[in-house]
MDTraj code that builds the backbone (N, CA, C; nanometers):
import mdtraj as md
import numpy as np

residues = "UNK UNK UNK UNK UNK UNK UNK UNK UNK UNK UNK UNK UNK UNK UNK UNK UNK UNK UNK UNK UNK UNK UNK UNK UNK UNK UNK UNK UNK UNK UNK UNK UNK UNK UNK UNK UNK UNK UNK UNK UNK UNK UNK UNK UNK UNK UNK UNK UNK UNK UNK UNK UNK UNK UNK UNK UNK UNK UNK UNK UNK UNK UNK UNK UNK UNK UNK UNK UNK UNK UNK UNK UNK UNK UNK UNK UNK UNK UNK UNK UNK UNK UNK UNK UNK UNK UNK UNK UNK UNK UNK UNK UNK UNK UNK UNK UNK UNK UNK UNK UNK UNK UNK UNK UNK UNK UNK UNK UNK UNK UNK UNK UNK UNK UNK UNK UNK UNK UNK UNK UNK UNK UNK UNK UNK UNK UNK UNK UNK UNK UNK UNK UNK UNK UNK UNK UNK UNK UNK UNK UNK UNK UNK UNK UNK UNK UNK UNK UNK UNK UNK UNK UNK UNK UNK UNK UNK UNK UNK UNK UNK UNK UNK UNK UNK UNK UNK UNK UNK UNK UNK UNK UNK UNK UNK UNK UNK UNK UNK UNK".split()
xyz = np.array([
    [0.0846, -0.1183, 0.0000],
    [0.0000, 0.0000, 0.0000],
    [0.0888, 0.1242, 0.0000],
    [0.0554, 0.2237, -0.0710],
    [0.1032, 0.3686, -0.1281],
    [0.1469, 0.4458, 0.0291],
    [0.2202, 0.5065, 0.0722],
    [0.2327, 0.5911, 0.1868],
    [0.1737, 0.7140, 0.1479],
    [0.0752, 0.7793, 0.2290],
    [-0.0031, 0.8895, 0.1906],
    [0.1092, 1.0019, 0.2123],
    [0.0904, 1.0853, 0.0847],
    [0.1949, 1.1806, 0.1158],
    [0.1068, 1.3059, 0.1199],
    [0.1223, 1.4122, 0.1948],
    [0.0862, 1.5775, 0.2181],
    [0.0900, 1.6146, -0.0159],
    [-0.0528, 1.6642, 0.0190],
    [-0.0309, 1.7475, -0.1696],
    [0.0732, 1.8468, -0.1424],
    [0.1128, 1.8640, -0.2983],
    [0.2556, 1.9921, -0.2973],
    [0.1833, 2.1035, -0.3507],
    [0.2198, 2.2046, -0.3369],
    [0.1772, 2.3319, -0.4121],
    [0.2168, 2.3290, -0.5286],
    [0.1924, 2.3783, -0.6486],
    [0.2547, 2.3661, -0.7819],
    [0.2736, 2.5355, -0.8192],
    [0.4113, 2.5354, -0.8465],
    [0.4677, 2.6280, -0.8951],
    [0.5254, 2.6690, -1.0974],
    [0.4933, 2.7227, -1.1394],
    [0.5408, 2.7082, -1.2832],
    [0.6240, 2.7811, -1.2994],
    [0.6415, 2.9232, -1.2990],
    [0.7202, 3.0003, -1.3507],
    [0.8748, 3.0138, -1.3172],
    [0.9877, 2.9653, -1.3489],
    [1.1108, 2.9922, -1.2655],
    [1.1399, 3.1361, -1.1875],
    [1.1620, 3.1354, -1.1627],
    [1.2149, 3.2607, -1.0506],
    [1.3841, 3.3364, -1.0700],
    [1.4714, 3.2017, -1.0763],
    [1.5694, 3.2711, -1.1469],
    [1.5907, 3.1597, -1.2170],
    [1.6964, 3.1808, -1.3102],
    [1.7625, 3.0491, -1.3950],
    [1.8795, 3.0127, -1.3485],
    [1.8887, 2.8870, -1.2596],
    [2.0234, 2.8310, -1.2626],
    [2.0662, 2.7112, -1.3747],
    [1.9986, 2.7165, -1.5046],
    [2.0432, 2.6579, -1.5896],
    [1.9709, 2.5296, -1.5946],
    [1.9796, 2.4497, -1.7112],
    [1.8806, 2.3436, -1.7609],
    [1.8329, 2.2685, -1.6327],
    [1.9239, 2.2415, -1.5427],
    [1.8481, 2.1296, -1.4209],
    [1.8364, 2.1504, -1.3518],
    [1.7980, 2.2830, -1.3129],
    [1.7448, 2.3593, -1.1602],
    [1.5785, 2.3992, -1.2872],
    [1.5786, 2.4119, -1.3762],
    [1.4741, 2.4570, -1.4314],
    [1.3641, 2.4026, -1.4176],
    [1.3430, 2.2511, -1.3876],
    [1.2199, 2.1792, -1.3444],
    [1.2625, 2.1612, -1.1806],
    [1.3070, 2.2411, -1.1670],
    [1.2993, 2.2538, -1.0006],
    [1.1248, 2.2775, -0.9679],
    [1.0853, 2.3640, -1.0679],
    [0.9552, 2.4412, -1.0231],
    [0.8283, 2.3362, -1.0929],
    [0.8695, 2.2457, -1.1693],
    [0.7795, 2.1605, -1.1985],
    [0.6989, 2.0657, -1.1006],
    [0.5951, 2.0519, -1.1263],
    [0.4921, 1.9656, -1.0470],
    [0.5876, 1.8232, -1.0532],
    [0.6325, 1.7525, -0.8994],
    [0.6680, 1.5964, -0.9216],
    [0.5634, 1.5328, -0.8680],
    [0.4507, 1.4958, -0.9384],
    [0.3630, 1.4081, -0.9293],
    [0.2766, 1.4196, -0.8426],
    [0.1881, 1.3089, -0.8880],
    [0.0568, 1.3486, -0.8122],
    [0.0520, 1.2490, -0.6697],
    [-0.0318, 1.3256, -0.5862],
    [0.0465, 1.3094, -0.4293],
    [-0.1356, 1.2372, -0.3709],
    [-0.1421, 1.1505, -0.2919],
    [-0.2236, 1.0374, -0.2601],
    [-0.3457, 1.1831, -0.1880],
    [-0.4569, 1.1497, -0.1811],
    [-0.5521, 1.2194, -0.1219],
    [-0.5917, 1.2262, 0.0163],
    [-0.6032, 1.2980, 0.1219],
    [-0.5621, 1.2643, 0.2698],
    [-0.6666, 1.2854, 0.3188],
    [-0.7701, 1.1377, 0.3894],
    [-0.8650, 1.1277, 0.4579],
    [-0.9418, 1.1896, 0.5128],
    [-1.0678, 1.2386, 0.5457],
    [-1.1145, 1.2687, 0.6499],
    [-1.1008, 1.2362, 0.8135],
    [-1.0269, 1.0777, 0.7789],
    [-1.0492, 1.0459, 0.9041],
    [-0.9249, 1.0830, 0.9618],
    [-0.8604, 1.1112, 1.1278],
    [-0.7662, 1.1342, 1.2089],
    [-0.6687, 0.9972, 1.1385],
    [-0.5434, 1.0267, 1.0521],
    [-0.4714, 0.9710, 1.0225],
    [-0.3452, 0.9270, 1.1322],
    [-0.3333, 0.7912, 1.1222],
    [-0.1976, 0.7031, 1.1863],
    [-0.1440, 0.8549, 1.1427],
    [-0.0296, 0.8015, 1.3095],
    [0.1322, 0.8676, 1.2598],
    [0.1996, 0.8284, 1.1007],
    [0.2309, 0.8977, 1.0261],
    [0.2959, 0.8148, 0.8905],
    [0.4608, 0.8338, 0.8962],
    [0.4594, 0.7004, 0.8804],
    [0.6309, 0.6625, 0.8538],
    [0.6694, 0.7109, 0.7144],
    [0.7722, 0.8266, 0.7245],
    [0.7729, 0.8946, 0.5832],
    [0.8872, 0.8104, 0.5360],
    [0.8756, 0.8086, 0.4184],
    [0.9728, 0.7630, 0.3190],
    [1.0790, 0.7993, 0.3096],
    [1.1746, 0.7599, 0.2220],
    [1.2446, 0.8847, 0.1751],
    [1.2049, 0.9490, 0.0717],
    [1.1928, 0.9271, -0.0141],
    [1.0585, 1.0162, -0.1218],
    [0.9759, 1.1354, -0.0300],
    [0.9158, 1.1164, 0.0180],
    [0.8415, 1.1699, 0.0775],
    [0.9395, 1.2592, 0.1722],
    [1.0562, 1.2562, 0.1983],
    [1.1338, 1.3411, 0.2955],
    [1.2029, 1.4219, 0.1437],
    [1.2640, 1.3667, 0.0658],
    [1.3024, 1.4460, -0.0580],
    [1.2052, 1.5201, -0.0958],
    [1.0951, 1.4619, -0.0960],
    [0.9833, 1.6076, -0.1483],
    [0.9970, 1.7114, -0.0803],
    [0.9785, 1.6933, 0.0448],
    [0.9661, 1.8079, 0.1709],
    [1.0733, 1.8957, 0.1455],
    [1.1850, 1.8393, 0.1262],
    [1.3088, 1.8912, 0.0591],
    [1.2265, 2.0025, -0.0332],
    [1.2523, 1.9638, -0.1847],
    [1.1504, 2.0057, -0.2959],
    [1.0666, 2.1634, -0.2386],
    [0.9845, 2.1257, -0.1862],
    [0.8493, 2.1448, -0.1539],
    [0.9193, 2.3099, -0.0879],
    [1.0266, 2.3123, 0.0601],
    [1.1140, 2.3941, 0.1132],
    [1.1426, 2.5511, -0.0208],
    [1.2037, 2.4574, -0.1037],
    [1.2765, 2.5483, -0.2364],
    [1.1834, 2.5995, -0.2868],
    [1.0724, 2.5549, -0.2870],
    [0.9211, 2.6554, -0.3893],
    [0.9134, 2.7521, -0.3021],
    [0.9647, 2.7995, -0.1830],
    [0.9424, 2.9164, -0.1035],
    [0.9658, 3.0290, -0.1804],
    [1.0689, 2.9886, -0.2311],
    [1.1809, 3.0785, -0.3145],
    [1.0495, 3.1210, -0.4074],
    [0.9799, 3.1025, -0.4676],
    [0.9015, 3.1473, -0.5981],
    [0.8485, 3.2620, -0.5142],
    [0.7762, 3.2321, -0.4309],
    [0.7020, 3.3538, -0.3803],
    [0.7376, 3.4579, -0.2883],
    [0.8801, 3.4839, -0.3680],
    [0.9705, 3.6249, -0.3218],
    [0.9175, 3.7165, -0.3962],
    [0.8887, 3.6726, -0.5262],
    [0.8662, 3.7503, -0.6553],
    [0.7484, 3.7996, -0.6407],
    [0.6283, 3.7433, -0.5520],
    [0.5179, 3.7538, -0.5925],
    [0.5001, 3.8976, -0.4963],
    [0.3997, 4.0191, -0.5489],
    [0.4034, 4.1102, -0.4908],
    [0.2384, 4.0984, -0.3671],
    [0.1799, 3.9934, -0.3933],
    [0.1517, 3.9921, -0.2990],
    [0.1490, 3.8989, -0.1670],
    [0.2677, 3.8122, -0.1682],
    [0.3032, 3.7456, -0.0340],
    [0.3105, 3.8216, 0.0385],
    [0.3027, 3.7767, 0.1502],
    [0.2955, 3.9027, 0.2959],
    [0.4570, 3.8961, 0.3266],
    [0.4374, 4.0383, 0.3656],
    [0.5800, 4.0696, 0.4674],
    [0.6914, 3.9857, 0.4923],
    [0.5877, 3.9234, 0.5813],
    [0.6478, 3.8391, 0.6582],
    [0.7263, 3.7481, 0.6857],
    [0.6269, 3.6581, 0.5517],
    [0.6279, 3.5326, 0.4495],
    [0.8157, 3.5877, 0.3631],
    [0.8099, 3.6648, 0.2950],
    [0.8747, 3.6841, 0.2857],
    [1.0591, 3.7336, 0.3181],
    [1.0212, 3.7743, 0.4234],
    [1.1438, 3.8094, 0.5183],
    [1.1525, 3.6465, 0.5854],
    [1.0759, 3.5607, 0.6225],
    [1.1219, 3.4316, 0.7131],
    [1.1924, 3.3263, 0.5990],
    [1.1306, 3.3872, 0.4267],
    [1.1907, 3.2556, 0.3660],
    [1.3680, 3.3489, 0.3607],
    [1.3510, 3.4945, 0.3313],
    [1.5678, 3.5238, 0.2923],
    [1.6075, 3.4838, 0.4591],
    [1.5175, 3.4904, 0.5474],
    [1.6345, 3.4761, 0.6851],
    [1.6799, 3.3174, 0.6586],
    [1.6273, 3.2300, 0.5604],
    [1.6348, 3.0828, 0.5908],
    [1.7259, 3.0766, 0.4557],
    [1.7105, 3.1535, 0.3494],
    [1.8227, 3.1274, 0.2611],
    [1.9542, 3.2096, 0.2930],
    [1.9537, 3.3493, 0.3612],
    [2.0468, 3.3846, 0.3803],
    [2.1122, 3.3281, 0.5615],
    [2.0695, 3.2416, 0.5675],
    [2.0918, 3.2073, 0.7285],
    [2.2207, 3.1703, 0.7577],
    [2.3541, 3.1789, 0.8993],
    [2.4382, 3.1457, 0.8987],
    [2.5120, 3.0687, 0.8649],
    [2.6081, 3.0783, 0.8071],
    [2.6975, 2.9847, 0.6867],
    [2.6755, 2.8437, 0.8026],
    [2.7380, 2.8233, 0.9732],
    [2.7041, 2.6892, 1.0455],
    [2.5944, 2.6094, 1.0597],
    [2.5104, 2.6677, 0.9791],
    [2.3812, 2.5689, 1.0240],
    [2.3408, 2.5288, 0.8455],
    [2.4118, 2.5585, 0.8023],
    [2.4230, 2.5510, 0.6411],
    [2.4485, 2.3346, 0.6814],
    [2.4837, 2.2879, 0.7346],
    [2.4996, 2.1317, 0.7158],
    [2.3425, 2.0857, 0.7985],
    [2.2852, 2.2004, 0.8190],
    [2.1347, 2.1031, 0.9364],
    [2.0435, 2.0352, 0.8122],
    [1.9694, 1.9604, 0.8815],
    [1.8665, 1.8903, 0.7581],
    [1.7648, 1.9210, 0.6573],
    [1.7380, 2.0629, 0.7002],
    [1.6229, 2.1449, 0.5996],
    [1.6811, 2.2713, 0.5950],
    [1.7978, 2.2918, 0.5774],
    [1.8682, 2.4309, 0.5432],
    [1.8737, 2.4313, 0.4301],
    [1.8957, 2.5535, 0.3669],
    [1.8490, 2.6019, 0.2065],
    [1.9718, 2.5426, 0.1466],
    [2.1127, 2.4935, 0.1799],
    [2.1659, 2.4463, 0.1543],
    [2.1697, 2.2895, 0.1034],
    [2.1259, 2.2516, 0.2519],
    [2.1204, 2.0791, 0.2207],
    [1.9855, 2.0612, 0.1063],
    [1.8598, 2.1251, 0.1395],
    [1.7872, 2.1248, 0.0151],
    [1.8380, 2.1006, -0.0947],
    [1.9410, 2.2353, -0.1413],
    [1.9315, 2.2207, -0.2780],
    [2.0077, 2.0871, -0.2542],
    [2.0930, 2.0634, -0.1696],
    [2.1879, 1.8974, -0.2343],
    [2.1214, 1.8144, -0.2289],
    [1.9835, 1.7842, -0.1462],
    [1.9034, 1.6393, -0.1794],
    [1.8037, 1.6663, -0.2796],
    [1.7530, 1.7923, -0.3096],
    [1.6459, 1.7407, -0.4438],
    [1.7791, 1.7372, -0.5599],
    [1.8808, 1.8191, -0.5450],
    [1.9813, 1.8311, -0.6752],
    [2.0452, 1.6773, -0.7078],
    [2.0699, 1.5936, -0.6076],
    [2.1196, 1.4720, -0.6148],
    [2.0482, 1.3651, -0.5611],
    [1.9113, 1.3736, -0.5276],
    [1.8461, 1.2381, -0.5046],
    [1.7900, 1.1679, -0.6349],
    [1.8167, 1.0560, -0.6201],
    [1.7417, 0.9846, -0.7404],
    [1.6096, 0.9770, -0.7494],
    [1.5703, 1.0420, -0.6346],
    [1.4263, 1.0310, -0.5866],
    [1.3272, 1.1615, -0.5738],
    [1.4346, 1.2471, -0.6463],
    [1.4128, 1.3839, -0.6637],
    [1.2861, 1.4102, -0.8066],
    [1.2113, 1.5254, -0.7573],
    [1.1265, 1.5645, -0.8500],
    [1.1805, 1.6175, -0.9474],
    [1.3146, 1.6833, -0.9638],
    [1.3972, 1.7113, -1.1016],
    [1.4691, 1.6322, -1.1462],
    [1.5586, 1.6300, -1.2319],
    [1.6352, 1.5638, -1.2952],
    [1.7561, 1.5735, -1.2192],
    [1.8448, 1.4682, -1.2237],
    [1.9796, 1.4787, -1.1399],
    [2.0608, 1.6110, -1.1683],
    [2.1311, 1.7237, -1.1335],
    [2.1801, 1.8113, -1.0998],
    [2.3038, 1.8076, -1.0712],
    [2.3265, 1.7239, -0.9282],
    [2.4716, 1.7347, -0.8917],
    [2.4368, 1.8626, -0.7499],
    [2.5596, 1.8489, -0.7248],
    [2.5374, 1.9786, -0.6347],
    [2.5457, 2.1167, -0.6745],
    [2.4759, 2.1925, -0.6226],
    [2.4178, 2.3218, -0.6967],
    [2.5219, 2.3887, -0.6242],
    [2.5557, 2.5168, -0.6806],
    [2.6270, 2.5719, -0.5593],
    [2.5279, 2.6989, -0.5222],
    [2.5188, 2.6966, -0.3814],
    [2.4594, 2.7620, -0.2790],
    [2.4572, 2.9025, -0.2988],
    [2.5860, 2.9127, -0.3115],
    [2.6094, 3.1088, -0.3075],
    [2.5769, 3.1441, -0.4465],
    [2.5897, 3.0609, -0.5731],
    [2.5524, 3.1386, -0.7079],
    [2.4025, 3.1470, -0.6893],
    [2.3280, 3.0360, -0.6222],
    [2.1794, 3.0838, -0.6097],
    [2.1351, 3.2196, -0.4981],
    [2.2173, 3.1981, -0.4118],
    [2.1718, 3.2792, -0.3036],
    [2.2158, 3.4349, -0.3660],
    [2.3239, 3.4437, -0.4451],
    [2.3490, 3.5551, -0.5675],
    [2.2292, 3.5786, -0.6199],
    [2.1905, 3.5100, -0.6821],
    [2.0620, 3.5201, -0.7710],
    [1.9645, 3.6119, -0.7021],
    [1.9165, 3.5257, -0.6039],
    [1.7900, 3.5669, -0.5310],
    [1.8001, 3.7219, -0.4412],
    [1.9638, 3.7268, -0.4165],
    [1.9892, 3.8864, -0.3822],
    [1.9749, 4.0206, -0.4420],
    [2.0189, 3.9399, -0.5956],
    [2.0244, 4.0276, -0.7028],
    [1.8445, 4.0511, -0.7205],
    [1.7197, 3.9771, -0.7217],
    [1.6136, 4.0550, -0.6880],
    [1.5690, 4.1298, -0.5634],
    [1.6215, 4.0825, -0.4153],
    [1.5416, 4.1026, -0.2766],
    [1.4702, 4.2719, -0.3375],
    [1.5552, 4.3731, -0.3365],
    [1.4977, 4.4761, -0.3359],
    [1.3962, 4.5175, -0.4265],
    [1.3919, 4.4721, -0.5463],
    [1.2352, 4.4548, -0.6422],
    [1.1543, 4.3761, -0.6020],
    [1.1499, 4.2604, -0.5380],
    [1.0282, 4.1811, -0.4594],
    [1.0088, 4.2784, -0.3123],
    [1.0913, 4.2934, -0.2537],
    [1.0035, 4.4059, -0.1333],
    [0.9241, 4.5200, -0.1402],
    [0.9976, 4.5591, -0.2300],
    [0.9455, 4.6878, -0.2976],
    [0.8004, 4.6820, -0.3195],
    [0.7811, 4.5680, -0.4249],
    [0.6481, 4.5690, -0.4685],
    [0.5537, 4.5313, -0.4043],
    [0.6135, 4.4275, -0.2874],
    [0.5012, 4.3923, -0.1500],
    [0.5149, 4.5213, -0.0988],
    [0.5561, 4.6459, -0.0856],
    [0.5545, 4.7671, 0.0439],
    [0.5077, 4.8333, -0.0111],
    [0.4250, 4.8366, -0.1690],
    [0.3540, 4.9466, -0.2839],
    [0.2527, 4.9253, -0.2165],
    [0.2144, 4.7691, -0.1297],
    [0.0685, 4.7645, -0.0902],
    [0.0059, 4.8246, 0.0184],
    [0.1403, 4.8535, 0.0740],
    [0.0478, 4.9449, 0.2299],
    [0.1099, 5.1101, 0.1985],
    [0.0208, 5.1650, 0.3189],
    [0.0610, 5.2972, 0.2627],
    [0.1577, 5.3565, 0.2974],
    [0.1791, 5.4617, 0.3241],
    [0.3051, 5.5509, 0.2659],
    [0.3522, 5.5406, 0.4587],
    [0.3480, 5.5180, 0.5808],
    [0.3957, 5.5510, 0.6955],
    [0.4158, 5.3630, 0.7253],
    [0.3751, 5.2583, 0.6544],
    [0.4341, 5.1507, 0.6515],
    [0.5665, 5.1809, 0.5959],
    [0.6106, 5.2380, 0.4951],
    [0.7199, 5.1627, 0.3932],
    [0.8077, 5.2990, 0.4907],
    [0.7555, 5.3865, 0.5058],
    [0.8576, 5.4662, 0.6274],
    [0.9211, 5.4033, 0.7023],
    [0.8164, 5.3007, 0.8211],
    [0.8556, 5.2683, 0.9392],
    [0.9568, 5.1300, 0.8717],
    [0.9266, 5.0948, 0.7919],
    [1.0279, 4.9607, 0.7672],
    [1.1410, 5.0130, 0.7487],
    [1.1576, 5.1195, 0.6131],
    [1.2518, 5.1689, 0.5850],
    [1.3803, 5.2287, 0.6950],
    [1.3052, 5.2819, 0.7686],
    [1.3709, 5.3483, 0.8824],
    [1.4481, 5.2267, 1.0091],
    [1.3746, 5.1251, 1.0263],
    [1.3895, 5.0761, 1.1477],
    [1.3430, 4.9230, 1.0820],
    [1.3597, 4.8446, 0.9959],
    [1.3636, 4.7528, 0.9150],
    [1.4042, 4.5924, 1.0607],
    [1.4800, 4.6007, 1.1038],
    [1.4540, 4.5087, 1.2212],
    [1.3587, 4.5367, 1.3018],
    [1.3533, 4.6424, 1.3433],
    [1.2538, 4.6214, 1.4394],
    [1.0862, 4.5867, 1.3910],
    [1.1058, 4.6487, 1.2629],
    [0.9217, 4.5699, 1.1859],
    [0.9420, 4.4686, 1.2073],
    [1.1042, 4.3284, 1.1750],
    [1.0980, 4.2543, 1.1304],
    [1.0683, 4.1347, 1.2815],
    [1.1351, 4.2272, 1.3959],
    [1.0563, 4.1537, 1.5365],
    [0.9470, 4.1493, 1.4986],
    [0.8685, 4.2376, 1.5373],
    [0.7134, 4.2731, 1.5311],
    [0.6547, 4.2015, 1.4408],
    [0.6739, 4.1509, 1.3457],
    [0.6286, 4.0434, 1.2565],
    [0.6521, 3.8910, 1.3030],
    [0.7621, 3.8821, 1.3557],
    [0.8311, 3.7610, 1.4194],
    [0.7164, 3.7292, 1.5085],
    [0.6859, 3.8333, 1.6393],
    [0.5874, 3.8662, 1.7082],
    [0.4237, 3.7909, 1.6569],
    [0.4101, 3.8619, 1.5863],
    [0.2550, 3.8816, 1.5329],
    [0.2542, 3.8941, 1.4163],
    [0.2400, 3.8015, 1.2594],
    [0.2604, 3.8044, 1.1914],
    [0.1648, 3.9275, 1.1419],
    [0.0321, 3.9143, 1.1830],
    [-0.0729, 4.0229, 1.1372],
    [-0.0659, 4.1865, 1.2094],
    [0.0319, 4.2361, 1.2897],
    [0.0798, 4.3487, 1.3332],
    [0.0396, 4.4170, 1.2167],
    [0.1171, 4.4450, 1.1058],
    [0.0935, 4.5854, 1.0125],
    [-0.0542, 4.5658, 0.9729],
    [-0.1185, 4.4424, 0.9589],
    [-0.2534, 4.4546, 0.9267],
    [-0.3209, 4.5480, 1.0435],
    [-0.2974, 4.5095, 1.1730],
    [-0.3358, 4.5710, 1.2654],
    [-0.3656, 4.7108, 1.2893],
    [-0.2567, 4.7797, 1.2822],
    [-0.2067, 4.8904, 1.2579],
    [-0.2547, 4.9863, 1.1601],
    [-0.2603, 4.9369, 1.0675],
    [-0.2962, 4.9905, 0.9429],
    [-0.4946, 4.9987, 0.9607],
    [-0.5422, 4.8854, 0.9959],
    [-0.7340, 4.9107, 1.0348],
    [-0.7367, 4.9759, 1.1221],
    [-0.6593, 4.9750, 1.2606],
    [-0.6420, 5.0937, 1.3456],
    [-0.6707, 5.2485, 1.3048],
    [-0.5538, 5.2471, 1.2211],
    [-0.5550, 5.3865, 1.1878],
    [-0.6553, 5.4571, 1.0646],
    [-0.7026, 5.3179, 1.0173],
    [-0.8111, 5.3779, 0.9121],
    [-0.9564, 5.4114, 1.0093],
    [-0.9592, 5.3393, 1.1073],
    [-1.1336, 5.3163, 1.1993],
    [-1.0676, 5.4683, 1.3109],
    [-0.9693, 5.5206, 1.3320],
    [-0.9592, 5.5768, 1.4242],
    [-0.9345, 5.7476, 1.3013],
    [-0.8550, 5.7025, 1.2222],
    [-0.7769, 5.8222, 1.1520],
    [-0.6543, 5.8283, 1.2006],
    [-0.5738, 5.9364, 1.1679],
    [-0.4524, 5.9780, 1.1738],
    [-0.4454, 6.0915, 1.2963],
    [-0.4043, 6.0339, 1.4021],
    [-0.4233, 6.1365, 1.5220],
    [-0.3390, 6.2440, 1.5103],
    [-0.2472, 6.2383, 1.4350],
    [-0.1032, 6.3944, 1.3986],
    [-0.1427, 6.4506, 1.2875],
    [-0.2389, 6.3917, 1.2130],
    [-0.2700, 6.5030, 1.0800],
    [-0.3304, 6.5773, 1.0934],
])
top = md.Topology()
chain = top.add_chain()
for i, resn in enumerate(residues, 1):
    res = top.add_residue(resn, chain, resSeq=i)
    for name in ("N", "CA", "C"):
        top.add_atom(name, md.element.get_by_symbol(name[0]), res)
traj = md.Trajectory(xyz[None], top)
């Protein structure tokens, strides 16, 4: 019998190009078993099923681009790709990712090899400031201040309460602007 695996999100569009076999990185790997109504057993994952999760990690990366992922969403996936070079060997670091979907046989892309880390993490630097940008077009003009200005400390406050600037922002529309 099939081990029920969690559905994947499906991603199409690449995000950056690291060349022919990172390119079906973003491709759908197959279709994933349908998960009960009923309170499911603990499941003994596979390795398939741990390589996906792998997989599954790296589609974060797509929705840097997108201008409307939240904040948040966004700042928790660069703290996890740009995260300290020592924890670069742990088991779901943006590192080891790319080396088990890049070299599992069991991988949803095609074999790869090992990717190297820093030409992607290049990549994805070379956009950060056009993907923030276009998520901070969405709130108004004393959001992209306060980030701008004090950019950690939003980024607690999000850590905090992911829905803070939502907060803030209905606040000040139901109350107004108490200094204007």
């Amino acid at each position: 019998m099939p081990q029920p695996r969690a559905s994947l999100e499906r991603f199409r569009a690449p995000l950056f190009h690291t060349g022919a076999c990172f390119d079906s990185l973003l491709d759908e790997p197959g279709e994933s078993n349908a998960a009960s109504d009923e309170t499911p057993d603990p499941i003994d994952w596979t390795e398939q099923d741990v390589v996906f999760l792998h997989w599954r990690l790296l589609q974060e990366i797509e929705a840097l681009a997108d201008p409307e992922t939240p904040l948040e969403a966004k700042l928790d996936t660069l703290r996890w790709v740009f995260t300290e070079r020592e924890k670069d060997s742990r088991p779901f670091s943006f590192v080891n990712c790319l080396r088990v979907v890049g070299c599992s046989p069991l991988s949803p892309i095609g074999y790869c090899g090992l990717v190297d880390a820093e030409e992607i993490r290049s990549r994805i630097r070379h956009g950060v400031k056009r993907w923030l940008e276009a998520t901070l077009t969405r709130y108004p003009e004393w959001v992209r201040e306060a980030v701008a200005r004090n950019p950690e400390w939003v980024e607690q406050q999000l850590a905090r309460n992911p829905q803070c600037i939502n907060e803030q922002i209905r606040a000040v529309t139901q109350q107004g602007d108490l200094f204007a």
